[in-house]
N, C-alpha and C positions, 0 to 999 in steps of 0.2 A: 321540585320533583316533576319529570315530564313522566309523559303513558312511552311505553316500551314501544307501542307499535305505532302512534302518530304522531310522538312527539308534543304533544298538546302538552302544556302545565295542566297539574289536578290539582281539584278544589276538595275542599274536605269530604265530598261525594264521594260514593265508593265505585265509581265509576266514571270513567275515561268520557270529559263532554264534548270531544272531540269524534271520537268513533265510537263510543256507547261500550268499548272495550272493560271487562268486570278487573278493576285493580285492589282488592282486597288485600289477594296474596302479597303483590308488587309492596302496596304500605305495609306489611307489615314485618318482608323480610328486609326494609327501608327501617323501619324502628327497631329491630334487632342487631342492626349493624350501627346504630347510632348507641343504641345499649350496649353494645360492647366497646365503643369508641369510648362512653361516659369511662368504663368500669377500668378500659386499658390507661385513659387520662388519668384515673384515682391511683391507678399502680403506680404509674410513673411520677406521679410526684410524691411517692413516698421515695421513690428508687426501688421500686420494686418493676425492675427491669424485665426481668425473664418473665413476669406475669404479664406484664405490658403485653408485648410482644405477643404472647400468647392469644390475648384477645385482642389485638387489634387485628393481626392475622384470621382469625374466626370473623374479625367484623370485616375485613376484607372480602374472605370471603361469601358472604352475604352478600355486599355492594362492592366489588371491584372500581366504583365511581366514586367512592366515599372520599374526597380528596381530604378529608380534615383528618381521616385515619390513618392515610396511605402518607400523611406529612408525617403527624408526628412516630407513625413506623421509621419512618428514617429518622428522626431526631433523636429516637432511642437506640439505632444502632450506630449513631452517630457518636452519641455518647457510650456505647461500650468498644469505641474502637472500629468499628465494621465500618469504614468512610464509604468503602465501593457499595456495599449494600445499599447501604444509605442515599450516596448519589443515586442505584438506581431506582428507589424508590421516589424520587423525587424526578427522575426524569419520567418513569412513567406519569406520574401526577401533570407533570409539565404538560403531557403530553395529551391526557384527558381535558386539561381547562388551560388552556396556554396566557390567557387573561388574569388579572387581579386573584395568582395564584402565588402563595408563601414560596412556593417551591422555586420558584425564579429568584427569589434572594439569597436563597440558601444553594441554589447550583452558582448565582455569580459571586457568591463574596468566597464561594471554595474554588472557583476557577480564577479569582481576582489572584487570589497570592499562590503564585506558583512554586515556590519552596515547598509551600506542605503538601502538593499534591507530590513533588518531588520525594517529599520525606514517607508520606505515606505509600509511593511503589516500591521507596526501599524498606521501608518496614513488612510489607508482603513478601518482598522475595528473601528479603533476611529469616522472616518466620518461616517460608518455607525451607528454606533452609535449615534451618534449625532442626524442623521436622525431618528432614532428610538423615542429617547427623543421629538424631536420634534412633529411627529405624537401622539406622548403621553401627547403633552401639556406643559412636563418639559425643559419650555423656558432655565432657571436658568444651567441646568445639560447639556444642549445643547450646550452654549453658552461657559461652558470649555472646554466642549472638543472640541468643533472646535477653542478655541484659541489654544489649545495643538495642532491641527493638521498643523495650520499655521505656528505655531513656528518650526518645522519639515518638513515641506513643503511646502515655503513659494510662491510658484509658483501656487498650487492647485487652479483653477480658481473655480473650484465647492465650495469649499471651504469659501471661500469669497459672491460668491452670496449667499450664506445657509446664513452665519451669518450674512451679510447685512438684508438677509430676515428677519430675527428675531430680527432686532436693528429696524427694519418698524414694525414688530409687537410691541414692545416696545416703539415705538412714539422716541426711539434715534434717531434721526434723523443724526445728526454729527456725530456718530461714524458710522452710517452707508456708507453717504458720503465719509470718509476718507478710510474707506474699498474698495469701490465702486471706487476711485481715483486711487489705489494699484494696482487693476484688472485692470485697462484700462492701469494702465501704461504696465501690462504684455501681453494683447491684446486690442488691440486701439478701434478695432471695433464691442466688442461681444457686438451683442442684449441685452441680460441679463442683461449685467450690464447697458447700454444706457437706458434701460425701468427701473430699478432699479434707476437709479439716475434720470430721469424722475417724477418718485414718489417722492425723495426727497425734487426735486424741486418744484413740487407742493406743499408739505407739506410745506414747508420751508418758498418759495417765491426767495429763494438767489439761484443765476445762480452758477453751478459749473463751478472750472475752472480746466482744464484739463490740459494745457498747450500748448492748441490756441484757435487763435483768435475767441471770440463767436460774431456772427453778430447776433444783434435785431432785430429781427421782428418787421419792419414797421406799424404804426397803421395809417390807414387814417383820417381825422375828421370824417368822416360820420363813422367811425367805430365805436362803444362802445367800451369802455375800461374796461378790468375787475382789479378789486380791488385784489390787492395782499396780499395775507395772512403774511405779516411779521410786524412787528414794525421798522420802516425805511421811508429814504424818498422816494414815490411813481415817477417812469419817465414813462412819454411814450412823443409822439412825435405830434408835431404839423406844419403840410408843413414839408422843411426841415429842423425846430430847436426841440433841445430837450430839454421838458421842465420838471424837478426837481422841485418835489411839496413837501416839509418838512412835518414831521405830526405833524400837532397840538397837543397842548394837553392844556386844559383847567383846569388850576387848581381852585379847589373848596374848600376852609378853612375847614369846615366842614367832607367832604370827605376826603384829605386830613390827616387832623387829625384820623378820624379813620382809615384812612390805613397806619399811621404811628403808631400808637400805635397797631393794629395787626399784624403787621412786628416785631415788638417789644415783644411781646410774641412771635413769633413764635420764633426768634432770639435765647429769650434766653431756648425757649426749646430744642431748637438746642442744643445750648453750654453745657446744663447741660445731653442732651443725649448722647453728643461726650462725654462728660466727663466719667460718666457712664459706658460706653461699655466695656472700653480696660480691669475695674475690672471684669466685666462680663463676657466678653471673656475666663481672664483667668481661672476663677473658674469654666466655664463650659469645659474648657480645661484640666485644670486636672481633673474635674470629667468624664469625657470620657477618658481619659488616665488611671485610676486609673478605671475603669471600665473592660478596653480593659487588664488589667494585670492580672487583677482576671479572667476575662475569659481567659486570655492563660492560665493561671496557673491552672485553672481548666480543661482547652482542655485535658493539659499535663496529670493529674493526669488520666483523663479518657483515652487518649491513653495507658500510660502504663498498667492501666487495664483492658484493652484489648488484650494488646498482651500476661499479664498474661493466662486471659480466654485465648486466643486460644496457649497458649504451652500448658499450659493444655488439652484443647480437642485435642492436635496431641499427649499426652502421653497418653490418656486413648485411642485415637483411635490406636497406636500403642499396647495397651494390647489388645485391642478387636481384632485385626488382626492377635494376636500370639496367643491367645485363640482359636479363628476361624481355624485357623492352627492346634494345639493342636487336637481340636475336631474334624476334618477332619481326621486326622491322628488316631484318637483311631477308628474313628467309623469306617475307610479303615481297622484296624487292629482285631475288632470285625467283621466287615462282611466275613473277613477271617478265623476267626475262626469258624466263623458260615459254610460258606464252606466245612472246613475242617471237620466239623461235620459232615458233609450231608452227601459230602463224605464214611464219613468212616463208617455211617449208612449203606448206598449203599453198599460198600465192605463189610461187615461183612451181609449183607442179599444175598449176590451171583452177585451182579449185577456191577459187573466189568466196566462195558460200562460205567453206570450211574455213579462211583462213579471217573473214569477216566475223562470224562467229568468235572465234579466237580473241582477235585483237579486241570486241568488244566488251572480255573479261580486264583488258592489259588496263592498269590504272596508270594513266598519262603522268602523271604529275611523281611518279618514282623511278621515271626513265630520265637519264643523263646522259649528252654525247652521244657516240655513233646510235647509242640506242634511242634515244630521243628521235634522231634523224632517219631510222628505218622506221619507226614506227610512223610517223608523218609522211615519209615516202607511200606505205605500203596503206593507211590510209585514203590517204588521195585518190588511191587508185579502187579500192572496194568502198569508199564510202557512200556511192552508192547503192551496194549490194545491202550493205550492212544498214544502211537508211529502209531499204524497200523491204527488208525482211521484219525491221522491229516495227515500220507502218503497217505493214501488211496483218501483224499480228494486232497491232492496236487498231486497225480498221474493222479484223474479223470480228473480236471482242466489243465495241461499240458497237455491231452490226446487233450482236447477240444482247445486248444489255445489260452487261459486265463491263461497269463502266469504271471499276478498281482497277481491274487488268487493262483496259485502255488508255486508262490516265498513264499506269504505270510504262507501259509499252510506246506508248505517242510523247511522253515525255524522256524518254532513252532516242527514238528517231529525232526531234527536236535538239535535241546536244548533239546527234552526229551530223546533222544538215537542218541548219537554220533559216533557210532558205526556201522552205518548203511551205506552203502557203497552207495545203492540206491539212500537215501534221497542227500545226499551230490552229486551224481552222477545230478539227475533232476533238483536240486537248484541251482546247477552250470551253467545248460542250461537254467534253467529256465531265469537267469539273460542275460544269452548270447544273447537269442530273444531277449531282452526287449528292449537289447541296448546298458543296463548299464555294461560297459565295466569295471568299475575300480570293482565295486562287484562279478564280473563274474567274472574278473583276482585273485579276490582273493580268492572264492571259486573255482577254479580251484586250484591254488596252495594248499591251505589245503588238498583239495582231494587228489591232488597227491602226498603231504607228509605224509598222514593217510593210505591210500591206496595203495601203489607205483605200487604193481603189476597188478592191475585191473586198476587200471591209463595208465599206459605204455600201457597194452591190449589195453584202448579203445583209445590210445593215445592222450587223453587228453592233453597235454604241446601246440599242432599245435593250439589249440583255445584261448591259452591266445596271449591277444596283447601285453601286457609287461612284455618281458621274465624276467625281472629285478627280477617277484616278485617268479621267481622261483630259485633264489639263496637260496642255504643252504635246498632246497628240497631234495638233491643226486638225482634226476632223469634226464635224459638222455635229454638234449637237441638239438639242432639242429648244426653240425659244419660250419664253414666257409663255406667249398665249399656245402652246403645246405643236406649234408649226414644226417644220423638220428643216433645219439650215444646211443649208451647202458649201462646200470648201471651193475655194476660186483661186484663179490665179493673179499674176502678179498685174496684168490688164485689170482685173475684175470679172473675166472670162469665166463661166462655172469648169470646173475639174473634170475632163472627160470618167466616164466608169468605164473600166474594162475588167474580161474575165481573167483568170488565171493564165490564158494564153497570149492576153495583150490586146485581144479583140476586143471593143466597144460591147457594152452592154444594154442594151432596148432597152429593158424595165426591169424594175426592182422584185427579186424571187420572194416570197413573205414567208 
């Protein structure tokens, strides 16, 4: 036993030597719950089930921690049928001492074999079912399925009272009794079944016998006797002898007679209806059988035409997808042309701008033949309006530090004129701000194999991070001891630097 609030173990002191905490209370609502574990153990091993329970739950309640109660709580609803109870009681247990705890054997040898777990979900939903049927009146359909659940579970205490219950609604009286016997013998002292076989007995008149001693209830002479509902001989007691009173019965010729000749038709209506049946039976057996074949065999024919219908609706939905496709693609390919039109209206009326704008929506690669060849013609001739408009705009935007809109912009003049040392120069920083290191590194490298000597000028190579991607560039990298190497010619001559316009470069801009 630990203190509640530090955890310490206590010693027979009535005090926590830990924090000085007073645990009086603590042990003794600890010896209460271990008293009622004693008294639920005494019940249970008479089979005095429902008392169990009763007090191990009150000793639960006391110590929630009491793992030796909270076990055998489930070993007793384990044995009246309850398995899910029972698991969860054992999983909580699990779940308080997860160590050198019973409950571990008892959750794997029920999770070992999966049949019964199997057998036990169908026994739940079967009994709910049953319960179903019965709030619906269907005595008949109730009454299988809780014998199927008993045959599978034959401990399920609920079980038993349900279909007792329904053999008391059916006036069965003896089958219900022998059910009612079953259950006691798997818990000796449930209510349920005591007041259930109580009813019988009233119904009946005849004392069950359980397997002890039933003591009579004394009747004084001054007492009234009441008449018992059986055909039998009648005892009760007078002082103390007991007196056995036979039941008459008066026979009357007459009477007599006609209830022997009514027994006698009924008899032999009996006999010629047992006879009857078993042909009856069969011919309404095969007509349900031979019913039950025409409807598979009809199910069948309508499933497979269905799965016909639907290959078919995934083949035509398949054309309609590549049609759709199809049409997408011509009418990308006519608004291109259309484009191209406008285009080359615009060029051929003066208007350069307009018609550069234009063509650099046209996507090249859906033009064929003449159009192909006006587009290229008419190109030629604005590309560079269309070059200095999308630099223009990617220079404004790098000026600003919107370097998303000048990556995006400097890398559109870059595809229209490659040629342009600028655009390649900006789009390579452009990239560098951004962050993006591996598109940087790699306009960098092109730059500096397009360009070598306006490269080396602005020494562009110190800004890539992976010199790697400047192999097979010929420009001048960095040596070992961190010198700056120069690209030479085919003499050994060093490589003149010039600017952008061809002229010689003095010194290197930093």
């Amino acid at each position: 036993m630990r203190c509640i609030y530090c955890g310490t173990p206590l010693s027979s002191i009535d005090y926590c030597s830990g924090c000085g905490a007073d645990v009086t209370i603590l042990k003794r609502v600890v010896r209460i719950s271990n008293l009622l574990y004693n008294e639920g153990l005494e019940k249970a091993s008479v089979r005095d089930l429902s008392g169990a329970v009763s007090c191990l739950k009150r000793s639960l309640k006391f110590n929630k921690e009491n793992i030796d109660a909270r076990n055998l709580l489930g070993l007793v609803y384990y044995e009246t049928g309850e398995v899910v109870s029972a698991l969860s009681e054992w999983v909580i247990s699990k779940n308080i001492m997860p160590e050198n705890n019973a409950a571990n054997l008892y959750i794997s040898r029920l999770q070992s074999n999966k049949n019964k777990l199997d057998v036990i979900n169908q026994t739940i939903r079967k009994y709910n079912q049953a319960l179903q049927y019965c709030r619906q009146g269907d005595d008949d359909m109730a009454v299988i399925q809780l014998k199927r659940v008993l045959t599978q579970n034959p401990n399920l205490i609920k079980g038993y009272h349900l279909l007792a219950l329904v053999y008391l609604k059916q006036q069965e009286y003896e089958k219900a009794r022998r059910l009612l016997k079953k259950a006691s013998q798997i818990d000796a002292t449930n209510t349920t079944t005591l007041r259930y076989l109580n009813e019988v007995e009233e119904a009946t008149g005849v004392a069950t016998n359980l397997g002890k001693k039933k003591y009579r209830r004394q009747v004084t002479p001054m007492e009234p006797r009441e008449e018992k509902k059986i055909l039998g001989p009648v005892t009760y007691m007078s002082g103390n002898d007991t007196i056995i009173q036979p039941t008459t019965f008066r026979d009357s010729s007459s009477v007599a007679t006609f209830l022997n000749i009514f027994l006698g038709f009924i008899l032999g209506a009996a006999l010629i209806w047992l006879l009857a049946i078993p042909s009856n039976t069969r011919k309404i057996n095969q007509s349900a059988n031979q019913q039950v074949t025409d409807a598979n065999t009809k199910l069948a024919a309508e499933s497979a035409r269905v799965n016909t219908l639907e290959e078919e609706i995934e083949g035509y939905q398949a054309q309609i997808d590549k049609a759709t496709q199809t049409m997408e693609a011509a009418q990308d390919k006519a608004d291109g042309y259309d484009q191209l039109l406008s285009a080359a209206v615009k060029y051929l009326t003066g208007d350069q701008n307009g018609a550069g704008a234009d063509l650099a929506e046209v996507d090249a690669g859906s033009l064929e033949g003449n159009g192909k060849t006006l587009y290229d013609t008419i190109m030629a001739s604005v590309k560079s309006t269309i070059y200095a408009a999308q630099y223009a705009e990617g220079a404004a935007a790098y000026a600003q530090g919107d370097y998303n809109t000048a990556a995006e912009k400097l890398a559109q003049a870059v595809g229209t004129d490659d040629t342009q040392y600028d655009a390649w120069y900006y789009l390579s920083f452009a990239y560098y701000n951004l962050g993006d290191t591996a598109n940087a590194d790699k306009m960098f490298a092109q730059t500096i194999q397009k360009f070598p000597a306006q490269a080396q000028a602005a020494n562009l190579s110190q800004y890539v991070t992976d010199q790697s991607v400047l192999t097979g560039t010929g420009v001048a990298g960095a040596d070992a001891d961190g010198t700056q190497t120069q690209e030479t010619n085919a003499d050994g001559t060093p490589v003149a630097e010039t600017n952008a316009d061809g002229t010689p470069v003095e010194g290197v801009q930093g």
